[in-house]
N, CA, C and O atoms as a Tripos MOL2 file, in Angstrom:
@<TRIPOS>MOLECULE
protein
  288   287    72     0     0
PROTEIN
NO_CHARGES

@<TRIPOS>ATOM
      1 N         119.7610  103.0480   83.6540 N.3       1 UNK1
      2 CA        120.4220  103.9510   84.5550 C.3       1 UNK1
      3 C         119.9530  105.3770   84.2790 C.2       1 UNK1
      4 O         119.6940  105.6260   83.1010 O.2       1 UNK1
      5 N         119.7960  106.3880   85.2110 N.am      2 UNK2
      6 CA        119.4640  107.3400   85.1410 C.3       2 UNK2
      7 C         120.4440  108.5120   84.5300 C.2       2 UNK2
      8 O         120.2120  109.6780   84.2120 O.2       2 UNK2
      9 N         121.6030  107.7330   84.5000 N.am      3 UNK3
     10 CA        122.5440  109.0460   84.0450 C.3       3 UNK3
     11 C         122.1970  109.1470   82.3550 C.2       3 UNK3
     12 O         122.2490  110.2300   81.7730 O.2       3 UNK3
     13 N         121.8180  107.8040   81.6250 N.am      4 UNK4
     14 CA        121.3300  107.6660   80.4720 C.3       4 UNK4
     15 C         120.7050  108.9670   80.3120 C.2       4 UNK4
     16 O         120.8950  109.8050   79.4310 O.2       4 UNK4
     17 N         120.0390  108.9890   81.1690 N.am      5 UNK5
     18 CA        118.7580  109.5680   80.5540 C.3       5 UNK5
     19 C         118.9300  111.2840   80.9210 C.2       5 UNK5
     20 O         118.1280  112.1960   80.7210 O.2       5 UNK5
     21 N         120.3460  111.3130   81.5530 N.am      6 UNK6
     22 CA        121.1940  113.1040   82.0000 C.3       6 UNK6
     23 C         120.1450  113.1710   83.6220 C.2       6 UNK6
     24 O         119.3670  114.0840   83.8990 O.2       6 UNK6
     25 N         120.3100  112.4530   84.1230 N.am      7 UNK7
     26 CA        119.7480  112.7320   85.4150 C.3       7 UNK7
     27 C         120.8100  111.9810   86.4430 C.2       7 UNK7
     28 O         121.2470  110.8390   86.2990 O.2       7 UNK7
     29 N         121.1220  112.9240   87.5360 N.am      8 UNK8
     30 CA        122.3060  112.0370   88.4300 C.3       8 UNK8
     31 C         121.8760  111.2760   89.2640 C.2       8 UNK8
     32 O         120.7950  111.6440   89.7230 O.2       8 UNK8
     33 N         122.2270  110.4420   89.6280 N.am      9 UNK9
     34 CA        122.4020  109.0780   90.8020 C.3       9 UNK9
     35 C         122.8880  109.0000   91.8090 C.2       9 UNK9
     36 O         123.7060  109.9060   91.9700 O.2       9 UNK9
     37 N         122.8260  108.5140   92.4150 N.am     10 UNK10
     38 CA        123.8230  107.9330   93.3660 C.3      10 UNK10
     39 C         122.8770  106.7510   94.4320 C.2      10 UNK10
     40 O         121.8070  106.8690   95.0280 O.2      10 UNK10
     41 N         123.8660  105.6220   94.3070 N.am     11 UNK11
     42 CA        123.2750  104.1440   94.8150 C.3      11 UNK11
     43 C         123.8750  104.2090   96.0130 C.2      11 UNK11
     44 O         125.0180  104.6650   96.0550 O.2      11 UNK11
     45 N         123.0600  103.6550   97.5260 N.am     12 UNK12
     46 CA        123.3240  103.7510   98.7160 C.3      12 UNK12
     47 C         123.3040  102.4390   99.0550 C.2      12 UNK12
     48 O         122.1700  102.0270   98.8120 O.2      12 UNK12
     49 N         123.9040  101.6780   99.4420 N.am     13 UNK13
     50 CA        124.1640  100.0670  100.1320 C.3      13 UNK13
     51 C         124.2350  100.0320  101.3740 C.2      13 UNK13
     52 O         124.4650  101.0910  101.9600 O.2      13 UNK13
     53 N         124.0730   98.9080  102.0660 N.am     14 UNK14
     54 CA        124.2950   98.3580  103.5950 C.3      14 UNK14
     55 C         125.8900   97.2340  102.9040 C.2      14 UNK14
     56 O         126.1280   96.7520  101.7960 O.2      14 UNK14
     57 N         126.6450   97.2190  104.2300 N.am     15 UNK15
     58 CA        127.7450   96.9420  103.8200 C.3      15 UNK15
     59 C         127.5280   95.1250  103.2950 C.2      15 UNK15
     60 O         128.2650   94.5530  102.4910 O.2      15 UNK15
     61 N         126.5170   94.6000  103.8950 N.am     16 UNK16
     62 CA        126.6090   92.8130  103.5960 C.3      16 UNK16
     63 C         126.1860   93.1060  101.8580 C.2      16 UNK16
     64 O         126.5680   92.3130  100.9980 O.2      16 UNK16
     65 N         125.5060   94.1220  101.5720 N.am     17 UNK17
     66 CA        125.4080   93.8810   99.8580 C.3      17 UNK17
     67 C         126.4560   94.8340   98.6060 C.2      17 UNK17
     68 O         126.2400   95.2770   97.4780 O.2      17 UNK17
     69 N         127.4690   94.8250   99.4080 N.am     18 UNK18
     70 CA        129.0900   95.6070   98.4970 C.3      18 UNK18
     71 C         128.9860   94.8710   97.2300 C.2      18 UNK18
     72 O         128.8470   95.2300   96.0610 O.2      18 UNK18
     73 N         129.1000   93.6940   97.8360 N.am     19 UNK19
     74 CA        129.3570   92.5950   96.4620 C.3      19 UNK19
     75 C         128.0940   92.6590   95.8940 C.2      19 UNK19
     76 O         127.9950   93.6350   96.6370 O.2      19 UNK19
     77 N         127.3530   92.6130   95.4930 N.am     20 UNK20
     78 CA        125.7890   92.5520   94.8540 C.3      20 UNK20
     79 C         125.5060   93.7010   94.3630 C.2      20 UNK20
     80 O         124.4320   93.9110   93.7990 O.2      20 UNK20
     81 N         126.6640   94.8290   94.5490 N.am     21 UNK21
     82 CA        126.3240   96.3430   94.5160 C.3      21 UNK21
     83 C         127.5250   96.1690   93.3170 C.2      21 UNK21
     84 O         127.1950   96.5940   92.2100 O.2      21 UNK21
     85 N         128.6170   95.6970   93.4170 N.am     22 UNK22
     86 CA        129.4360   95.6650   92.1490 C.3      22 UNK22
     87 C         129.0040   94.6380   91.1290 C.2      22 UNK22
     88 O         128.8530   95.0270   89.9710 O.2      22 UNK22
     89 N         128.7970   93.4320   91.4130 N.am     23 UNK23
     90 CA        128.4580   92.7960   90.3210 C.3      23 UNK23
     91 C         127.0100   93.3730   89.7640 C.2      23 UNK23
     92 O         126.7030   93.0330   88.6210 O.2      23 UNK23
     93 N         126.3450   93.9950   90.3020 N.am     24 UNK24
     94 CA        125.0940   94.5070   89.7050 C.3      24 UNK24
     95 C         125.4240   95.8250   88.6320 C.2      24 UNK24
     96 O         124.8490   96.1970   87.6090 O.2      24 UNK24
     97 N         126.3840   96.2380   89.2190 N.am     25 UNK25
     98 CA        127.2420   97.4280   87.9250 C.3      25 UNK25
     99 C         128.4150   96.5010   86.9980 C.2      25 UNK25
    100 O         129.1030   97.2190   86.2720 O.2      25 UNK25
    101 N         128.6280   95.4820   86.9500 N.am     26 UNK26
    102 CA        129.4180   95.0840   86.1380 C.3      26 UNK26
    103 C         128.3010   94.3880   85.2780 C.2      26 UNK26
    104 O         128.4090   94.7380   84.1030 O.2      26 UNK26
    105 N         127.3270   93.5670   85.4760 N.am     27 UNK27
    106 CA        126.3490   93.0650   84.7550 C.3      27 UNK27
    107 C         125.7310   93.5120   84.0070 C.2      27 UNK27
    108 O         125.4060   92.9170   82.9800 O.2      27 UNK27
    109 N         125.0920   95.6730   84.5250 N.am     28 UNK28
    110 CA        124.6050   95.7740   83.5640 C.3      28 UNK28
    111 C         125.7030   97.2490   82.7680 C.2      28 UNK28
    112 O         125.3190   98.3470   82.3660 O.2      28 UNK28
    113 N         127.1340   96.6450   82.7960 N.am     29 UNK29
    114 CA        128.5250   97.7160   81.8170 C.3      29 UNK29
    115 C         128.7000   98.5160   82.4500 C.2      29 UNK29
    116 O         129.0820   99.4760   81.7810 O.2      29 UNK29
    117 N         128.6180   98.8380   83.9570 N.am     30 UNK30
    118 CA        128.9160  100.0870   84.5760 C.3      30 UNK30
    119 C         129.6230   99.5230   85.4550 C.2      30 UNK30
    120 O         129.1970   99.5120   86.6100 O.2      30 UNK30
    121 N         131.3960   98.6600   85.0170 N.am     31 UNK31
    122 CA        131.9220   98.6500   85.9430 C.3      31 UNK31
    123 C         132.8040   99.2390   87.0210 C.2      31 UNK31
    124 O         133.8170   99.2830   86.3220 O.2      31 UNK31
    125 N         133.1560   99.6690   88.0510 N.am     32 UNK32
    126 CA        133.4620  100.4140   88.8980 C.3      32 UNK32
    127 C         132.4360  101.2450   89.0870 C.2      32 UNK32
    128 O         132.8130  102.4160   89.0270 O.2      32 UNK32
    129 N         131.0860  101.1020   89.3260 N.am     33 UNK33
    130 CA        130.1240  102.5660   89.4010 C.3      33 UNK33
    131 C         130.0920  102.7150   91.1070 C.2      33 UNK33
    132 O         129.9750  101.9010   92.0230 O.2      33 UNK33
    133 N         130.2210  103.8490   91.0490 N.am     34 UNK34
    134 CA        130.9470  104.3060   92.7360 C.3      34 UNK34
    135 C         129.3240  104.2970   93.0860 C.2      34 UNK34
    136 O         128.4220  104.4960   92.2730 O.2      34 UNK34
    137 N         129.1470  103.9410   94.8730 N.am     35 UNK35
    138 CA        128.6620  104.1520   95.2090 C.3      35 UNK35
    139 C         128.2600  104.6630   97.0410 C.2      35 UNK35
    140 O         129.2360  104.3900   97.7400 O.2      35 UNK35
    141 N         127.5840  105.0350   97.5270 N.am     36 UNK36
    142 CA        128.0670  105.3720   99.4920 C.3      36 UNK36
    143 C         127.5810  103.9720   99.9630 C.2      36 UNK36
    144 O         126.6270  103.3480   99.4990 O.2      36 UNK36
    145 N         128.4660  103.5690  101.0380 N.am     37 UNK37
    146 CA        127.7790  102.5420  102.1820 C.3      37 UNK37
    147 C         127.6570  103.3300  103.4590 C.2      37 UNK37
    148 O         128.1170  104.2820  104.0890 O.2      37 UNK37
    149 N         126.6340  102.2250  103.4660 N.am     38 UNK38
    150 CA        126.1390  102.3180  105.0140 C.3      38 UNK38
    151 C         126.1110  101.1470  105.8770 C.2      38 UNK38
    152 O         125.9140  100.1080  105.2470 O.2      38 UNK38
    153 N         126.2650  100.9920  107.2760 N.am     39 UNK39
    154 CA        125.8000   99.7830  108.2440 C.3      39 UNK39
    155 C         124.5410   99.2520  107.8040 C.2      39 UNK39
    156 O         123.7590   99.6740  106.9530 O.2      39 UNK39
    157 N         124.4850   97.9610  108.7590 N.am     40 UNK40
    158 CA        123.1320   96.9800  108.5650 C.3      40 UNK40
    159 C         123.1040   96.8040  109.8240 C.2      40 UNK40
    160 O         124.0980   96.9350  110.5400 O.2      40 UNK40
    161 N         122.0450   96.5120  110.2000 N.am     41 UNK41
    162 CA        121.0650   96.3470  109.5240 C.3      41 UNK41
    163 C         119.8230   97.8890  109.4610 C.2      41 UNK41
    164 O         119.2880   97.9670  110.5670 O.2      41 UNK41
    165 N         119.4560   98.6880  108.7780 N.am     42 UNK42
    166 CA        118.4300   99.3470  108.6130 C.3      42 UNK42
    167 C         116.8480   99.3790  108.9280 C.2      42 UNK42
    168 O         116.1710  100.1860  109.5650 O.2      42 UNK42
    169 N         116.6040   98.4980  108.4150 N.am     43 UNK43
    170 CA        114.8140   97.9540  109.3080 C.3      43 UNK43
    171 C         114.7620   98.3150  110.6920 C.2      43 UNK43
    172 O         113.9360   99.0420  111.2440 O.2      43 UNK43
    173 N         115.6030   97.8040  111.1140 N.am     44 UNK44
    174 CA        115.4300   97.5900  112.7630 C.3      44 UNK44
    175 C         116.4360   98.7770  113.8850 C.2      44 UNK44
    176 O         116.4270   98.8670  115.1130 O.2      44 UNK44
    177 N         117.2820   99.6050  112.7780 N.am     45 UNK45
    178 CA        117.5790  100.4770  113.2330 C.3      45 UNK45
    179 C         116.7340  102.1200  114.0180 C.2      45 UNK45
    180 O         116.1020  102.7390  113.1630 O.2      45 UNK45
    181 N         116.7150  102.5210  114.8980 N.am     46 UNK46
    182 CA        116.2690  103.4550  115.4280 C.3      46 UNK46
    183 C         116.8780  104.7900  114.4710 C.2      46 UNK46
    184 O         117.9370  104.9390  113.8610 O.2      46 UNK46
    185 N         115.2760  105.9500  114.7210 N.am     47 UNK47
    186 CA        116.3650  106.8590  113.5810 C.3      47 UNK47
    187 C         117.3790  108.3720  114.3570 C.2      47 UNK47
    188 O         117.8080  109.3700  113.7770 O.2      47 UNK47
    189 N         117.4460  108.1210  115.3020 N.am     48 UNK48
    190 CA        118.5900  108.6070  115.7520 C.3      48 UNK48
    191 C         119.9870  108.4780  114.8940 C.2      48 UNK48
    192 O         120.6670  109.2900  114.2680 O.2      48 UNK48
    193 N         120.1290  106.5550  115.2610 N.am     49 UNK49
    194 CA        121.3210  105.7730  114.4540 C.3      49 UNK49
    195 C         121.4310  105.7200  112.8770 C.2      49 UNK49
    196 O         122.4290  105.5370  112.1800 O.2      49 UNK49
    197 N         119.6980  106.0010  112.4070 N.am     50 UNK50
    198 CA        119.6270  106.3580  110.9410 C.3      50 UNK50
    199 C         120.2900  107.0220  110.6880 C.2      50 UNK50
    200 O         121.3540  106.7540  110.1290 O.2      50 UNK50
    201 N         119.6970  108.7480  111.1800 N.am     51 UNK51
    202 CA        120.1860  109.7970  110.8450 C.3      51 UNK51
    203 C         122.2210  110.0320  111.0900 C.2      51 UNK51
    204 O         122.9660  110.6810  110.3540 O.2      51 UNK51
    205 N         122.4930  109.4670  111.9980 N.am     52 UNK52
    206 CA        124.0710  109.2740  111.7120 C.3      52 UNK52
    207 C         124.6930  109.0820  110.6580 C.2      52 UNK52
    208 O         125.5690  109.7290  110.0850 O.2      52 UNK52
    209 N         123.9580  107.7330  110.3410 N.am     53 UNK53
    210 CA        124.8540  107.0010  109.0340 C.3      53 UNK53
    211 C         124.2600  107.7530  107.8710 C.2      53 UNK53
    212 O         125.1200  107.9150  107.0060 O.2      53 UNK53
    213 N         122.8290  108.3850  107.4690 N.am     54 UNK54
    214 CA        122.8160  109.3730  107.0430 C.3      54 UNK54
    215 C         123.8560  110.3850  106.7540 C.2      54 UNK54
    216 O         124.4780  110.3440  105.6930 O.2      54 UNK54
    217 N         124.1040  111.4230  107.7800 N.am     55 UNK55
    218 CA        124.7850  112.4470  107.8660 C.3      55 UNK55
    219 C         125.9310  111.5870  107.9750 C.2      55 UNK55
    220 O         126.7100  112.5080  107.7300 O.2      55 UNK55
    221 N         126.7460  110.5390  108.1460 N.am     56 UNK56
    222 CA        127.9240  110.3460  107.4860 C.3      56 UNK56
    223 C         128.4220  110.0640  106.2790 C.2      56 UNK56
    224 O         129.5830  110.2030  105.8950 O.2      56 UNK56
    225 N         127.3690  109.6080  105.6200 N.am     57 UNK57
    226 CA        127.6210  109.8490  103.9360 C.3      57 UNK57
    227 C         127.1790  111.1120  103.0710 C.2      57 UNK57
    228 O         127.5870  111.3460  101.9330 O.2      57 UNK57
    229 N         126.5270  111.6740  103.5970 N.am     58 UNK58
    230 CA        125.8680  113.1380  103.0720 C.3      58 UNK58
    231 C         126.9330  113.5390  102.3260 C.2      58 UNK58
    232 O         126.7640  113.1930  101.1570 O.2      58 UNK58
    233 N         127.8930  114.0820  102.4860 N.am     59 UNK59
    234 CA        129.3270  114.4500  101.9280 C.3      59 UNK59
    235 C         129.4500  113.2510  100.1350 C.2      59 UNK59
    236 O         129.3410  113.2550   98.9090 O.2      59 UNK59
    237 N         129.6690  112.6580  101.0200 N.am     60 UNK60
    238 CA        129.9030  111.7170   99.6140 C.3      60 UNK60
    239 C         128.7290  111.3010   98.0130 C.2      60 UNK60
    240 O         128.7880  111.3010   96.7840 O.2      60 UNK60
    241 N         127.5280  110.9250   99.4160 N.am     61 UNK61
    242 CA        125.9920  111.1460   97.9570 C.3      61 UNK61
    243 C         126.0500  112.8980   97.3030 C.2      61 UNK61
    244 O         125.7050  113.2160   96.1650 O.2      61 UNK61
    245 N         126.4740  113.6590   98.1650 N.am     62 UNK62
    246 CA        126.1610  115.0470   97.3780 C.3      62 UNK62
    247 C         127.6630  114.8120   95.8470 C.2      62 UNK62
    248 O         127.3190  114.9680   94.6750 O.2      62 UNK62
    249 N         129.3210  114.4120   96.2390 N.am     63 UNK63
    250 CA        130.1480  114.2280   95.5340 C.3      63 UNK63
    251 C         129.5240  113.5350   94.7360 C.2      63 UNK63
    252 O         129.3030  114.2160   93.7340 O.2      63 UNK63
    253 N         128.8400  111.8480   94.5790 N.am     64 UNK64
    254 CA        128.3060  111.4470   93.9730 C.3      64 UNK64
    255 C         127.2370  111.9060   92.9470 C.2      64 UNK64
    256 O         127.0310  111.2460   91.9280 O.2      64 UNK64
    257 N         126.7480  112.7280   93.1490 N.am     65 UNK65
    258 CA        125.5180  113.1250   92.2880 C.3      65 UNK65
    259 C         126.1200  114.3890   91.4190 C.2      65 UNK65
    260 O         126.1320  114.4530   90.1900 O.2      65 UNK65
    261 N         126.4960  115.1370   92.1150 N.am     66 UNK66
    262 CA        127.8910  116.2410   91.4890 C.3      66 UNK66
    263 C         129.2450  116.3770   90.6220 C.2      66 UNK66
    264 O         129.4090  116.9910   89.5670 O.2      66 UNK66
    265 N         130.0470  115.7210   91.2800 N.am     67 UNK67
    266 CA        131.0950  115.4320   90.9880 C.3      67 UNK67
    267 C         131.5180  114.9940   90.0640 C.2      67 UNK67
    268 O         131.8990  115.5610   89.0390 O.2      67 UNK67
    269 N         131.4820  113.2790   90.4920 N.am     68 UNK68
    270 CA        132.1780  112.7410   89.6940 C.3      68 UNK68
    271 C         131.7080  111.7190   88.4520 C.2      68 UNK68
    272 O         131.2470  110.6030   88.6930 O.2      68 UNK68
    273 N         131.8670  112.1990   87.1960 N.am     69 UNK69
    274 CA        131.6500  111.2570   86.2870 C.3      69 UNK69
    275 C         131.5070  109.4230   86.3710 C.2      69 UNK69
    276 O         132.3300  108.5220   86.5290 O.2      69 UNK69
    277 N         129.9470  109.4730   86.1640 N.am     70 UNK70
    278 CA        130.2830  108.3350   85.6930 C.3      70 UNK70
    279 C         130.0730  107.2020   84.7140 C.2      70 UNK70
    280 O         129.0830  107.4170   84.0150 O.2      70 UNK70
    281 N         130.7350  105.9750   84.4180 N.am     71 UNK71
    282 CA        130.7160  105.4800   83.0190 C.3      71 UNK71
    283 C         129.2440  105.0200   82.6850 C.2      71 UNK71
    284 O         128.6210  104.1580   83.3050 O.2      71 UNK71
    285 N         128.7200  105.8590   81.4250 N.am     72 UNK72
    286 CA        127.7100  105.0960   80.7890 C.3      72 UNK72
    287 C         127.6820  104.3810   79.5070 C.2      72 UNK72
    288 O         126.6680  103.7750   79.1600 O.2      72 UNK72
@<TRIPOS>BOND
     1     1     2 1
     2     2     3 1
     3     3     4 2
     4     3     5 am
     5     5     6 1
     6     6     7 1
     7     7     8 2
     8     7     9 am
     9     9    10 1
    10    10    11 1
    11    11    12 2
    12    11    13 am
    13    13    14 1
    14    14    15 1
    15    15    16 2
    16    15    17 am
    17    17    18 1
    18    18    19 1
    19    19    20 2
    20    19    21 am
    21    21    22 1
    22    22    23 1
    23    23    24 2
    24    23    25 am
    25    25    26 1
    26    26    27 1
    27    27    28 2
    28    27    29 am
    29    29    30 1
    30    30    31 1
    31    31    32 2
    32    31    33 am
    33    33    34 1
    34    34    35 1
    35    35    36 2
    36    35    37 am
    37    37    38 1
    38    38    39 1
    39    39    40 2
    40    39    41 am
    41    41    42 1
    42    42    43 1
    43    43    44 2
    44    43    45 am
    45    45    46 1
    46    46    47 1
    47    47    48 2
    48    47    49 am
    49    49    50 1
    50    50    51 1
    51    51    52 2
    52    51    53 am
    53    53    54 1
    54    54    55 1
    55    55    56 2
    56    55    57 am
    57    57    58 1
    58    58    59 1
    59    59    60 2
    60    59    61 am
    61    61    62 1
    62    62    63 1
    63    63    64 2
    64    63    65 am
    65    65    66 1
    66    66    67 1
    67    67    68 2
    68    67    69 am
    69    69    70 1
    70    70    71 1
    71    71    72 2
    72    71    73 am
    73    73    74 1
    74    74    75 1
    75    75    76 2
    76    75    77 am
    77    77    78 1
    78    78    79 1
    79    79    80 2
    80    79    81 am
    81    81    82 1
    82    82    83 1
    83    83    84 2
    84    83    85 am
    85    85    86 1
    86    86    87 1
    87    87    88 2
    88    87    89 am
    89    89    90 1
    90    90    91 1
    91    91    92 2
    92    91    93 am
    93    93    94 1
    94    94    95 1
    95    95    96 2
    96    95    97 am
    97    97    98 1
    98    98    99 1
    99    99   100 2
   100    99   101 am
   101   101   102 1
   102   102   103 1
   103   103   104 2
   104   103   105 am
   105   105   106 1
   106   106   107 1
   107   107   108 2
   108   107   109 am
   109   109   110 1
   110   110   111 1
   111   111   112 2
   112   111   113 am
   113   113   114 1
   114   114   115 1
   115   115   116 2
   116   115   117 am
   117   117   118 1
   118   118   119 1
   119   119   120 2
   120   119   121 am
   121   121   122 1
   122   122   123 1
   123   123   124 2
   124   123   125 am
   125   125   126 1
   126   126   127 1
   127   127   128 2
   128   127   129 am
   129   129   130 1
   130   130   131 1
   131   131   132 2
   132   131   133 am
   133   133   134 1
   134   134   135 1
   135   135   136 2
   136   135   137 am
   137   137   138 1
   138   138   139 1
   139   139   140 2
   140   139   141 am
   141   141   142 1
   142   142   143 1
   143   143   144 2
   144   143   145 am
   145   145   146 1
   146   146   147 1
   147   147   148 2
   148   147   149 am
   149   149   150 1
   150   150   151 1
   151   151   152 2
   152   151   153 am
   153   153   154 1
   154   154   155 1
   155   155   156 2
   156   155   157 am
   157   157   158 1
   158   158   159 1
   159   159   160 2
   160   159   161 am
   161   161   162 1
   162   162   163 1
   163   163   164 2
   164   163   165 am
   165   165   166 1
   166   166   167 1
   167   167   168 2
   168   167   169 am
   169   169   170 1
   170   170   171 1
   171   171   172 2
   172   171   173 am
   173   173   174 1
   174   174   175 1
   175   175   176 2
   176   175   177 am
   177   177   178 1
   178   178   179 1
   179   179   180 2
   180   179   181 am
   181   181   182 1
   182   182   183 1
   183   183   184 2
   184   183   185 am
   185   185   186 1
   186   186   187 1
   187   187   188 2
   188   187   189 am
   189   189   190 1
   190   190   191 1
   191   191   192 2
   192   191   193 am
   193   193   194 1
   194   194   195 1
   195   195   196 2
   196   195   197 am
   197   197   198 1
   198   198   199 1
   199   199   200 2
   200   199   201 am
   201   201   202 1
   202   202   203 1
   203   203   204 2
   204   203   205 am
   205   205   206 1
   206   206   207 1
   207   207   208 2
   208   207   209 am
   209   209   210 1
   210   210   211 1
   211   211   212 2
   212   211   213 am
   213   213   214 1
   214   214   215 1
   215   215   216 2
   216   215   217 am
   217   217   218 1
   218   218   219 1
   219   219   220 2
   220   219   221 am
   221   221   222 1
   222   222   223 1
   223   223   224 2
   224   223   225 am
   225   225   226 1
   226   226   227 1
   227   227   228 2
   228   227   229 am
   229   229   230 1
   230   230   231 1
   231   231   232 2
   232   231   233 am
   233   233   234 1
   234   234   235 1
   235   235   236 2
   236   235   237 am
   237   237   238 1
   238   238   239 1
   239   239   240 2
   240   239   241 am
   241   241   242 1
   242   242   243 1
   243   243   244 2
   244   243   245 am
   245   245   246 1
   246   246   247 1
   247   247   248 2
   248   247   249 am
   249   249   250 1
   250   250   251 1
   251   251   252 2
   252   251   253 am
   253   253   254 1
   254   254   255 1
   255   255   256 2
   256   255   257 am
   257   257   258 1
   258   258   259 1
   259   259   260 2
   260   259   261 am
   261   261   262 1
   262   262   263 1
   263   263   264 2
   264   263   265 am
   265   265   266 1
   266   266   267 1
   267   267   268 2
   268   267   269 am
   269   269   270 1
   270   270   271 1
   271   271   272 2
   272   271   273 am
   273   273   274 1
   274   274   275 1
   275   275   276 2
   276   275   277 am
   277   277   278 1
   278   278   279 1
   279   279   280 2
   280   279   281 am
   281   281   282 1
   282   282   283 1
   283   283   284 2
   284   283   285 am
   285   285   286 1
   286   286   287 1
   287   287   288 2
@<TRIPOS>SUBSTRUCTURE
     1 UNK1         2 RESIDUE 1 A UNK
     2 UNK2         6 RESIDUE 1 A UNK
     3 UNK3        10 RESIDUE 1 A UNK
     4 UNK4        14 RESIDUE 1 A UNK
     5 UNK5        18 RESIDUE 1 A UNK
     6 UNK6        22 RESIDUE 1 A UNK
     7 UNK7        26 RESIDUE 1 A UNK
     8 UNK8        30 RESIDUE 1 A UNK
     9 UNK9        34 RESIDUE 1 A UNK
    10 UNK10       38 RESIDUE 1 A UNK
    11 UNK11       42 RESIDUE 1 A UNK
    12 UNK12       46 RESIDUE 1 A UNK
    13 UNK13       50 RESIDUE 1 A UNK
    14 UNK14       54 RESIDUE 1 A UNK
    15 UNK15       58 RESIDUE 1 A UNK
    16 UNK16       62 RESIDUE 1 A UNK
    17 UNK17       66 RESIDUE 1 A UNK
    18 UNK18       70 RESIDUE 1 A UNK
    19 UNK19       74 RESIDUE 1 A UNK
    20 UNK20       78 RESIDUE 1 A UNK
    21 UNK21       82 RESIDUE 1 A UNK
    22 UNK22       86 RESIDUE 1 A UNK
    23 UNK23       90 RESIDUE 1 A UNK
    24 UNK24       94 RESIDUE 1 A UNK
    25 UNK25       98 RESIDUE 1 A UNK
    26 UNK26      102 RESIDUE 1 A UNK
    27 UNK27      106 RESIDUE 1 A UNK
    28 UNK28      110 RESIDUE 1 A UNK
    29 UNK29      114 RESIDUE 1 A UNK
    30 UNK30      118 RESIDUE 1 A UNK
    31 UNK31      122 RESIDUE 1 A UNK
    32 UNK32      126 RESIDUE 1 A UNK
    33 UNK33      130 RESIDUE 1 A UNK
    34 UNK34      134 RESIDUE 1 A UNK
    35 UNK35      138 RESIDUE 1 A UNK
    36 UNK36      142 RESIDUE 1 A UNK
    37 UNK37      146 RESIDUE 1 A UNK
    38 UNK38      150 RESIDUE 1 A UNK
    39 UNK39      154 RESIDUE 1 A UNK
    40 UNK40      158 RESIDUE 1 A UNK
    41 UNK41      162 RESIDUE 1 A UNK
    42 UNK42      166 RESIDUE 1 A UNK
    43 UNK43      170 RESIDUE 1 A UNK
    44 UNK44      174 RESIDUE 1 A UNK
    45 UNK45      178 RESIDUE 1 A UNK
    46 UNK46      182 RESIDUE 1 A UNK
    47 UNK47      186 RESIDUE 1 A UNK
    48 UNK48      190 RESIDUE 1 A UNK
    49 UNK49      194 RESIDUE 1 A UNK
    50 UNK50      198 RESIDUE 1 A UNK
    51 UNK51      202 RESIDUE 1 A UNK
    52 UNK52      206 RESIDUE 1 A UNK
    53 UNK53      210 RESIDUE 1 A UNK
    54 UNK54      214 RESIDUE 1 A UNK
    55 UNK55      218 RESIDUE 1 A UNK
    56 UNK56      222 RESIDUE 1 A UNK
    57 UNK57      226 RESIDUE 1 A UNK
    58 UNK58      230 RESIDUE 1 A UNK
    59 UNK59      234 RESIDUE 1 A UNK
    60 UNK60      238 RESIDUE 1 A UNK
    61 UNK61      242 RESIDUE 1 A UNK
    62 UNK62      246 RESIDUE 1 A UNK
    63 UNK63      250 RESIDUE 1 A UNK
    64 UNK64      254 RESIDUE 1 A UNK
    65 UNK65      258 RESIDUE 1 A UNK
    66 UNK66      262 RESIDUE 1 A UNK
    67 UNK67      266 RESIDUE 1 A UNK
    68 UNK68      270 RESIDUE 1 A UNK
    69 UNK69      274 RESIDUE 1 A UNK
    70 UNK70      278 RESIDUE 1 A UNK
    71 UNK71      282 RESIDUE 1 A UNK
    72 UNK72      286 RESIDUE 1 A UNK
C-alpha cells in the first residue's frame, strides 16, 4: 500500500466490484479501507457520462487522499 510508504491513495471501484474491493482490504489488514464508487460499466461508457461520474466523486477522492486517516 502506498500509505506505507507516506504517499496517499485513494481506490476507485465500479459498483459490481464493492465486494472484491473489501475483501481485497481485509486480505491484505486494511479492513474498512474507504474507498469512491462509481457505475459500470466503464469501457463502453462515452466520456461525457465518464466525466460525470468523475466529477461526482471528485469531492470524495480529494477527502480520500486528504482527509481521512487510514489504517496501516
Amino acid at each position: 500500500m502506498f500509505e506505507k510508504q507516506g504517499t496517499p491513495a485513494a481506490v476507485i471501484c465500479t459498483e459490481p466490484f464493492i465486494r472484491s474491493a473489501e475483501n481485497m482490504s481485509v486480505a491484505h489488514g486494511f479492513s474498512g479501507y474507504p474507498f469512491a464508487v462509481i457505475p459500470h460499466p466503464i469501457g463502453s461508457s462515452d466520456s461525457t457520462t465518464l466525466d460525470q461520474w468523475a466529477d461526482g466523486v471528485f469531492d470524495q477522492v480529494v477527502s480520500l487522499l486528504t482527509d481521512q486517516p487510514k489504517p496501516i
